[in-house]
Residue, then its C-alpha position, 0 to 999 in steps of 0.5 A: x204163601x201157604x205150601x200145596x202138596x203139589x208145589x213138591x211134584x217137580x221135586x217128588x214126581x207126580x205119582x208120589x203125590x198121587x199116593x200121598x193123596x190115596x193114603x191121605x183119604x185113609x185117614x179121613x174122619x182122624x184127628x191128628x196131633x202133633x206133640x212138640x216141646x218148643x214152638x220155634x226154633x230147632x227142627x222139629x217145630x219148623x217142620x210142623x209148621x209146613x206139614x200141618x198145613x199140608x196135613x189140613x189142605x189133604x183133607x186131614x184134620x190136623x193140629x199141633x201143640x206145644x209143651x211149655x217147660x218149665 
């Protein structure tokens, strides 16, 4: 299952997750792009996976890449 920003209340409360939300509509209309140097494993890439979901589902445009070594 997808994560929802508010699956993280009972962890952050609820008035955390309504600033995320207001600071979410400021970047309304921005592309974001997350750059990472490996499309599995290792930190980095597992949490962008998460976060570019939630990214989308608040209403901000969201991507990530990878950069192939080698």
């Amino acid at each position: 299952m997808l994560p929802n920003i508010e699956d993280y209340e009972e962890f952050v409360g609820k008035e955390k997750i309504e600033q995320i939300k207001d600071l979410a509509v400021k970047l309304e209309g921005k592309h974001i792009v997350n750059v990472n140097s490996s499309y599995s494993g290792g930190g980095v890439a597992e949490i962008l996976n998460s976060i570019v979901v939630l990214m989308n589902r608040l209403g901000i445009d969201t991507k990530d890449k990878h950069h192939r070594q080698g």
